[in-house]
C-alpha distance (Angstrom), angle and dihedral (degrees) to the residues before:
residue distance angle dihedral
X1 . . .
X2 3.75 . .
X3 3.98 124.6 .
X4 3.19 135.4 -134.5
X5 4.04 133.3 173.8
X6 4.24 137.7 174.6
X7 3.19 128.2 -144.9
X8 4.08 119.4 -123.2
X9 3.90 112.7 -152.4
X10 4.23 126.0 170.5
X11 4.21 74.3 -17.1
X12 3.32 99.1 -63.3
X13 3.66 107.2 134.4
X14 4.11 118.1 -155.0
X15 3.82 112.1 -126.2
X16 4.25 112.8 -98.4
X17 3.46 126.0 -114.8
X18 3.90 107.1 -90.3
X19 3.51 92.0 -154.2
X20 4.24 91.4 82.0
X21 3.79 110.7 113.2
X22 3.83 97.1 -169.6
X23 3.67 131.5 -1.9
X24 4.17 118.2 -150.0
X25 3.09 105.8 172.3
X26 4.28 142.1 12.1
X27 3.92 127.1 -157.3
X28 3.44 118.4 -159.9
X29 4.03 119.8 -158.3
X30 3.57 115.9 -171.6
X31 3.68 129.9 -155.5
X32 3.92 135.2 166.1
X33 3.84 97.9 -89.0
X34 3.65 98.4 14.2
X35 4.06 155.8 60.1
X36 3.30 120.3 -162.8
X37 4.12 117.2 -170.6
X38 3.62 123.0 -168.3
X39 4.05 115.5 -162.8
X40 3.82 108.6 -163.1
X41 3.69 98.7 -147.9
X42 3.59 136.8 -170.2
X43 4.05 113.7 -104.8
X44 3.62 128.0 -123.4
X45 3.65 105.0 -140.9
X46 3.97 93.4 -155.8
X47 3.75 104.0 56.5
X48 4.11 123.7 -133.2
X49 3.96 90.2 -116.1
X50 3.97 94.3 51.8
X51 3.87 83.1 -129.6
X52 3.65 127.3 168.5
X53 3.59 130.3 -108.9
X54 4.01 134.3 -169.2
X55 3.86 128.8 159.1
X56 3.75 130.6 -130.6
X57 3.44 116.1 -159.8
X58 4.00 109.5 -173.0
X59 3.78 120.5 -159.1
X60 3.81 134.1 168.0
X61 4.01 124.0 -164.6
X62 4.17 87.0 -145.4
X63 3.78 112.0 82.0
X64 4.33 129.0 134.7
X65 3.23 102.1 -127.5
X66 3.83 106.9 31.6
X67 3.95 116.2 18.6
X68 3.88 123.2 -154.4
X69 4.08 81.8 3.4
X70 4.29 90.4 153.4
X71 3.84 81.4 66.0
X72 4.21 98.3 47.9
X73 3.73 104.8 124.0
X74 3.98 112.2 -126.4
X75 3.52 125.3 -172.8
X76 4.13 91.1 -14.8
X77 4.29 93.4 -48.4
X78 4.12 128.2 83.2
X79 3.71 110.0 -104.5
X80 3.63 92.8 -116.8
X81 3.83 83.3 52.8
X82 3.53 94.5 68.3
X83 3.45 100.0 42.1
X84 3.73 87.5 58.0
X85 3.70 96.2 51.3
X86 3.69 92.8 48.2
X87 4.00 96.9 54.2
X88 3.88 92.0 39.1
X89 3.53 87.5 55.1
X90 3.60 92.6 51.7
X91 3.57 101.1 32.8
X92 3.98 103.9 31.6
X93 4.10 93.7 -132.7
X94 3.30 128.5 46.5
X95 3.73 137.6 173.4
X96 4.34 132.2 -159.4
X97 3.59 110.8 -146.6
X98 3.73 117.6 -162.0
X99 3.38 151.6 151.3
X100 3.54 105.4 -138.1
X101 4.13 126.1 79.1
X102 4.37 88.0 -143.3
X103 3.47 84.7 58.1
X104 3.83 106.9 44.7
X105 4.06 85.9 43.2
X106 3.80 88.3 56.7
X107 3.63 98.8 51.5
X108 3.89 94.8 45.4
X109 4.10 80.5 50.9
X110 3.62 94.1 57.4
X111 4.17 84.9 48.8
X112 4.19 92.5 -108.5
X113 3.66 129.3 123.2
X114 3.99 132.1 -92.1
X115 3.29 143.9 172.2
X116 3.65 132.0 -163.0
X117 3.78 124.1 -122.5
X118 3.77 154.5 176.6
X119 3.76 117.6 -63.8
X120 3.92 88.6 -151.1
X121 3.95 101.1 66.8
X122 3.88 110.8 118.1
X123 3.47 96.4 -156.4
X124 3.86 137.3 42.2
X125 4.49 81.9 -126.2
X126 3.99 91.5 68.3
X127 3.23 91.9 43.4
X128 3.51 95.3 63.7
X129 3.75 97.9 47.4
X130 3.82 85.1 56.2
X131 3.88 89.1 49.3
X132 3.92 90.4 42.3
X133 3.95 88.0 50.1
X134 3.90 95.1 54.6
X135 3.83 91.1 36.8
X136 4.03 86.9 58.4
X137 3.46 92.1 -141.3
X138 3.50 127.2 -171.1
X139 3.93 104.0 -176.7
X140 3.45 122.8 123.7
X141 3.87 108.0 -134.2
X142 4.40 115.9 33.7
X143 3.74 112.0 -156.4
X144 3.72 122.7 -136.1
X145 3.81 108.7 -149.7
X146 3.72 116.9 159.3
X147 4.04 122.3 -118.5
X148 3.77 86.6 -123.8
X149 3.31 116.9 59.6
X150 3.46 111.3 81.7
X151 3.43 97.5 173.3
X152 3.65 102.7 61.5
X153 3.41 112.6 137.6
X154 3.91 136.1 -128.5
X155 3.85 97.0 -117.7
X156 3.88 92.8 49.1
X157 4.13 82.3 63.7
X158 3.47 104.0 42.4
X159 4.53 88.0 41.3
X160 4.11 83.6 57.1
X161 3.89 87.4 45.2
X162 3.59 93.0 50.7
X163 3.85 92.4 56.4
X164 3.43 86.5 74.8
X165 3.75 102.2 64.2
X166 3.81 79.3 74.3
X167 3.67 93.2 80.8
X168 3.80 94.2 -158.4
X169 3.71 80.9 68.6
X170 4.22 108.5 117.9
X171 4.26 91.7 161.6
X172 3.42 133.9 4.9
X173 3.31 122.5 -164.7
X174 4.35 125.9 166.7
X175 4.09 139.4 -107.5
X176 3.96 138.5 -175.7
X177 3.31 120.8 -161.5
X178 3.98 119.2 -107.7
X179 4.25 110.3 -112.4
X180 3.99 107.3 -98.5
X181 3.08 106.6 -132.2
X182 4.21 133.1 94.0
X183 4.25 89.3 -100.5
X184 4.02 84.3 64.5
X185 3.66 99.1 55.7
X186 4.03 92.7 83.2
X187 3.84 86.6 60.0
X188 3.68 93.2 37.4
X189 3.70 81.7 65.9
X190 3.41 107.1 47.6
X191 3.55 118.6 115.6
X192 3.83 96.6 -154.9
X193 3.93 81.0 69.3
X194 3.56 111.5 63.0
X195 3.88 123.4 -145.3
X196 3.76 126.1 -129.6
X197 3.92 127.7 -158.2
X198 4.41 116.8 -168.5
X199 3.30 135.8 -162.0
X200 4.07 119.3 -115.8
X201 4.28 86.1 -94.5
X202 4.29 87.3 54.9
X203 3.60 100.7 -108.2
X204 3.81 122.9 133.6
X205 4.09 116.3 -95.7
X206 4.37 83.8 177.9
X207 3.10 155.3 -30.1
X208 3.86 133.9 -133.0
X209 3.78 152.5 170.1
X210 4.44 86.1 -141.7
X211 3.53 115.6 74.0
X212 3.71 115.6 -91.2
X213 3.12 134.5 -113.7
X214 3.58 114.8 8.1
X215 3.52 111.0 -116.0
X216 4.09 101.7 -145.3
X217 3.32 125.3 -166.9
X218 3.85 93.8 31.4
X219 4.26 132.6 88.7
X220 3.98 103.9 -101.4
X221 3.89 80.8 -116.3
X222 3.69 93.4 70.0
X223 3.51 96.1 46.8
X224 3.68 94.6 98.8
X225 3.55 98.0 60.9
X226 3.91 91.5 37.0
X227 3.86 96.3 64.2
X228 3.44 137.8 21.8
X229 3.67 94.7 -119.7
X230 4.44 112.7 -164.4
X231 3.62 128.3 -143.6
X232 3.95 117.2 -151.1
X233 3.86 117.8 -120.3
X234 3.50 109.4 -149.7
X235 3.91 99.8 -126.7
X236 3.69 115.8 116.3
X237 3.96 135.0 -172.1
X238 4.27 120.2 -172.4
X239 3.88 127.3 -166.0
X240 4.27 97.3 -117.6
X241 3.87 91.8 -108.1
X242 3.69 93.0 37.2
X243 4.08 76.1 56.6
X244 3.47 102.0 50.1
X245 4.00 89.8 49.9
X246 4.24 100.0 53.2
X247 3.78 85.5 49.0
X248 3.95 93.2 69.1
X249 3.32 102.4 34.8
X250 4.22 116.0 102.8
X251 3.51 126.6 -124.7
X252 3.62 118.0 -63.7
X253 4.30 122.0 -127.0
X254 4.21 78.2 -127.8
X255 3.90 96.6 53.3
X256 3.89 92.4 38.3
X257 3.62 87.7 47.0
X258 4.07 95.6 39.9
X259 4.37 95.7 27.1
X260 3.56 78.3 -131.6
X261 4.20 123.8 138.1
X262 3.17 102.4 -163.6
X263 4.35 91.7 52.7
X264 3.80 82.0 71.0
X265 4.05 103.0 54.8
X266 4.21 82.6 42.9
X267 3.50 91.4 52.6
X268 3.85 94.2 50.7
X269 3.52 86.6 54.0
X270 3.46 107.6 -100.3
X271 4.33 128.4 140.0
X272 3.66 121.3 -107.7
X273 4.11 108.4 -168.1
X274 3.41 117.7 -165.6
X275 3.61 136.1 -145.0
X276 3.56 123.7 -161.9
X277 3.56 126.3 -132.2
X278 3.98 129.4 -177.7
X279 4.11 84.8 -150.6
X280 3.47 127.1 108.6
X281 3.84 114.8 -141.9
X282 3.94 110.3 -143.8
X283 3.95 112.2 -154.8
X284 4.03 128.0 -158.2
X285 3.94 105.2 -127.6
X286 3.67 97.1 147.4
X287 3.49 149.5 13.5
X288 3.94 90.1 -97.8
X289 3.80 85.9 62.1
X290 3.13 93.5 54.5
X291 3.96 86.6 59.4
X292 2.99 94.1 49.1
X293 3.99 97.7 47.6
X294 4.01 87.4 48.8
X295 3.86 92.5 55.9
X296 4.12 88.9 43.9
X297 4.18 87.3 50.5
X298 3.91 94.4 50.8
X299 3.82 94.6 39.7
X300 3.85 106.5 39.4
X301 3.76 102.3 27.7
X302 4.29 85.6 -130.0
X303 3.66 85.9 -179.3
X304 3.55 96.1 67.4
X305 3.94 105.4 84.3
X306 3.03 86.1 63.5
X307 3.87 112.3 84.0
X308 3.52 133.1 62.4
X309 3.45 96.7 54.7
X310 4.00 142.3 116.5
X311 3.40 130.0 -112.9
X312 3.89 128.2 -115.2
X313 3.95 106.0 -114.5
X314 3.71 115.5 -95.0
């Protein structure tokens, strides 16, 4: 499944994406100015554009509040481990880049793919284009997808892929839409959850820990079911130039100001579509996540939507 949504304005409605094969079912989120749509649409596995794809999946052993978490065991396989499977399921090939030897050794162990890299990167982006460098690759699109978030599901990957068949498409990058309804406001508000605002063609205007927009002219209770407010899932996907650029450009005033990547590539000028998804992506930050991630594997099966399927050509 891919998605795919317009934007309805003073009722002009934006042209959909032509590439859908078959649409089963539409969502319809109103708001005081706007419409938003979202198709859920089936996804061709070999793209129009006969592009390229190969995922990244960054993961360091150092972290504060949960060290050597890539290489937590949940439900009987690393963490790391089942990230891997997932995207080279989805994707076909599939890389872990890392900066620790315990880690790379695992991941050859379990029969994926590593590569070794710089302990001085300050972001999980530059270390991919060092990993995509020593890889040699020659794909067209590189896939972001975080070492800990085992739960990421198949649809999230092939949505981000899909952004590409827009071929003004630099970045991609995903959103859900916030619940609309008064008991959603708390996590509207949440700073931990950064907001996204688009354009009527889907790509991001900004990003931001404060609620955006401001809804004026309504109590802050309403604002839920005034506007269809976004919240940014943390997967990314870069053309291979597009890449190579972000990685040398310095901090932004916006993404100091914010702490948010992604404010630096938009304020360089560069376009951020997003897809939508109606997924949640649950992360592994401490060890009480990883609790709580072992009671949601033996009591929903989360694996499950996960077979069955084609993968995206390599």
């Amino acid at each position: 499944m891919f998605f795919e949504y317009s934007l309805k304005t003073d009722a002009k409605i934006q042209k959909k994406h032509q590439l859908c094969k078959k649409t089963s079912s539409n969502y319809v989120f109103f708001g005081k100015n706007s419409l938003i749509s979202i198709n859920f649409c089936t996804f061709a596995a070999q793209n129009d554009y006969n592009m390229k794809f190969i995922a990244i999946i960054p993961a360091r052993y150092a972290s504060t509040r949960f060290p050597g978490k890539p290489l937590a065991v949940l439900g009987g396989k690393y963490v790391v481990q089942r990230v891997y499977e997932k995207a080279a399921e989805v994707i076909g090939e599939a890389y872990v880049a890392t900066d620790d030897q315990r880690i790379y050794d695992a991941v050859r162990a379990f029969g994926g793919k590593a590569v070794m890299t710089s302990t001085e990167h300050k972001s999980g982006t530059d270390r991919i284009e060092e990993a995509v460098g020593k890889i040699g690759s020659c794909h067209d699109v590189i896939i972001n997808i975080q070492g800990d978030e085992p739960f990421i599901h198949r649809s999230q990957i092939e949505t981000i892929c899909r952004c590409f068949d827009d071929e003004s498409t630099q970045i991609a990058t995903l959103g859900k839409p916030f619940g609309r309804t008064f008991a959603d406001l708390q996590a509207i508000e949440n700073p931990n959850s950064p907001k996204i605002v688009i354009d009527n063609n889907g790509y991001a205007m900004y990003f931001s820990r404060s609620v955006i927009p401001f809804v004026r002219g309504s109590e802050r209770q309403q604002w839920p079911s005034e506007f269809p407010f976004l919240k940014h899932i943390g997967l990314y996907a870069y053309r291979r130039q597009v890449l190579h650029e972000i990685t040398r450009l310095p901090q932004s005033t916006l993404e100091i100001a914010e702490s948010l990547e992604q404010l630096r590539w938009l304020q360089n000028g560069y376009r951020i579509k997003v897809g939508i998804t109606e997924l949640e992506t649950i992360g592994i930050d401490t060890p009480a996540d990883l609790e709580a991630a072992e009671y949601r594997l033996k009591t929903t099966g989360a694996d499950a939507s996960c077979v069955g399927n084609k993968k995206i050509k390599k």
